[in-house]
C-alpha positions as CSV (number, residue, x, y, z in Angstrom):
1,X,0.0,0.0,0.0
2,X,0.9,3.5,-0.4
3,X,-0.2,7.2,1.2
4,X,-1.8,9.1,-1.4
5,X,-1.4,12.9,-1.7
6,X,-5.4,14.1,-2.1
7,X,-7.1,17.0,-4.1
8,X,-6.6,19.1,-1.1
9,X,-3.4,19.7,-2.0
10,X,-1.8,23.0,-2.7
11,X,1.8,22.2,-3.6
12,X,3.4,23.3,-0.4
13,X,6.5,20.8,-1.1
14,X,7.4,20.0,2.6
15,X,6.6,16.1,2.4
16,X,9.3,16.5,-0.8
17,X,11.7,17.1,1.8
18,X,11.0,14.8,4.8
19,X,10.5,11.8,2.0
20,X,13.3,9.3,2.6
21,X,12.9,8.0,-0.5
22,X,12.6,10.6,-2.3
23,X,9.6,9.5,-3.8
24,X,7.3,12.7,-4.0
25,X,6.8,14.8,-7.2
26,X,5.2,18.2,-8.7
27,X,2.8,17.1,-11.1
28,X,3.9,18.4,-14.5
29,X,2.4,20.0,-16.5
30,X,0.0,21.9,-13.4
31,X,-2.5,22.0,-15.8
32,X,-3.2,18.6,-16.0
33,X,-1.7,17.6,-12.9
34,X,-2.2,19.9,-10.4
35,X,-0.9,18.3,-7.3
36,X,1.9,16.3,-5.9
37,X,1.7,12.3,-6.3
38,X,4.0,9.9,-4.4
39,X,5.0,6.9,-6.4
40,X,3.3,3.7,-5.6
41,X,6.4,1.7,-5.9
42,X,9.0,3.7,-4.5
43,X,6.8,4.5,-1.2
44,X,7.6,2.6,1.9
45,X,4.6,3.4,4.3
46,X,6.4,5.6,6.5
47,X,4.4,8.3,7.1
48,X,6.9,10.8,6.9
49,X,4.8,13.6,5.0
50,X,2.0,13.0,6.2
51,X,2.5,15.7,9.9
52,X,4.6,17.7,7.2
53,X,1.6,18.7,5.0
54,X,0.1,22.0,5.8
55,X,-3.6,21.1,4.3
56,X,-3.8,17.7,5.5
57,X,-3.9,16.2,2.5
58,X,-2.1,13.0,2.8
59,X,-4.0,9.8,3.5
60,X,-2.6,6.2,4.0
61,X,-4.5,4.6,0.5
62,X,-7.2,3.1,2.5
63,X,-7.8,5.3,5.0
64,X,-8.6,8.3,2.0
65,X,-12.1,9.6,3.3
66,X,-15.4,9.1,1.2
67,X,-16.7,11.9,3.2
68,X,-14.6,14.4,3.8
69,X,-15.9,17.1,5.5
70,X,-14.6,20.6,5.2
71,X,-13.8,22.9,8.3
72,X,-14.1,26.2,5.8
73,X,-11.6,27.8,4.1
74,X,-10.2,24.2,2.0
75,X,-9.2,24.3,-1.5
76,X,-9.8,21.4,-3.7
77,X,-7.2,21.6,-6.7
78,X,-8.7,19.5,-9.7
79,X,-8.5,20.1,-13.6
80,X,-12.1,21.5,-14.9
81,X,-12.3,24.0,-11.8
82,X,-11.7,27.6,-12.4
83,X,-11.1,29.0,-8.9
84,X,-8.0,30.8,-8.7
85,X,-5.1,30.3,-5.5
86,X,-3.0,32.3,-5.2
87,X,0.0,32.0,-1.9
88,X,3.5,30.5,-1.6
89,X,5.3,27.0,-0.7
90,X,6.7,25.6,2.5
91,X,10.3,27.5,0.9
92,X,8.0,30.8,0.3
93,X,8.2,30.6,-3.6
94,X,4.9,31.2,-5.3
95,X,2.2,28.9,-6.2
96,X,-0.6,29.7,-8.3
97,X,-3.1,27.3,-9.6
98,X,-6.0,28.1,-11.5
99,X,-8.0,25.3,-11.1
100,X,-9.0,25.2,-7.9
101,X,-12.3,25.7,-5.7
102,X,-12.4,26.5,-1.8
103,X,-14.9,24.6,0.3
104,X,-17.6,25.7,2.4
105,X,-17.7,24.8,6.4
106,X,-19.4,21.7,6.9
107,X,-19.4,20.7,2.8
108,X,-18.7,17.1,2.7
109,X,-16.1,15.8,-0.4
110,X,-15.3,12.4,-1.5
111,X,-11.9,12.6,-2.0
112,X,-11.6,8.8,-2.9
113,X,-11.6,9.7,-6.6
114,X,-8.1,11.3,-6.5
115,X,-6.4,7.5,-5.4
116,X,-6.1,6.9,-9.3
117,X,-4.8,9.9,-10.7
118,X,-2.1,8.9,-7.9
119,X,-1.8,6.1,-9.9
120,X,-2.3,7.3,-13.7
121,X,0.4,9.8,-12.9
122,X,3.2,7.2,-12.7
123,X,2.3,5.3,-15.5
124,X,3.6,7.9,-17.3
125,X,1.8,11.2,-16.9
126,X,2.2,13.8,-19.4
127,X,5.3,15.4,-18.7
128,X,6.4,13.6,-15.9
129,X,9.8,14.0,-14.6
130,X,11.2,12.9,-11.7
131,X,14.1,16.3,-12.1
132,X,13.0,19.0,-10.0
């Protein structure tokens, strides 16, 4: 099993950093894939990113909730939103996405639909690179 990095993801990058196997990525291109993804078969379990995540958007695979629901304030990053984010990384650089939407207080989200993009993403996303 691996941890899966959710839609709730706003590319802050410190679970790159803690990951002893260095097995986090940017998606690329942000377009199409606007979060980080942690590879499936390089992932040891270790739970290292998980505390490291400032949106809490890292679930162990089969604990990713069904039923998420939203203290207020949450942005869900997926492609065919149009919100607009705006703010800056765990090393202050700049992050923008524009595909994005923030979640009302008490608005419930299954976020079990973002396990296989996880997935699709190393079995050769467009773009991919492990450089970066």
């Amino acid at each position: 099993m691996t941890y899966i990095i959710t839609s709730l993801c706003l590319r802050d990058s410190g679970c790159v950093e803690v990951c002893p196997v260095e097995c986090i990525v940017p998606g690329k291109p942000v377009e199409e894939w606007p979060w980080f993804y942690i590879d499936p078969d390089t992932c040891i379990d270790c739970g290292a990113c998980v505390p490291e995540c400032p949106y809490e958007a890292i679930f162990p695979e089969d604990e990713v909730p069904s039923a998420y629901t939203a203290k207020g304030g949450e942005y869900i990053s997926k492609v065919g939103l149009s919100g607009h984010y705006e703010g800056v990384d765990h090393h202050g650089r700049p992050v923008v996405l524009d595909c994005v939407r923030q979640l009302d207080a008490g608005e419930v989200v299954d976020l079990t639909a973002d396990v296989q993009p996880n997935y699709d993403y190393f079995k050769k996303g467009p773009g991919y690179s492990s450089a970066e």
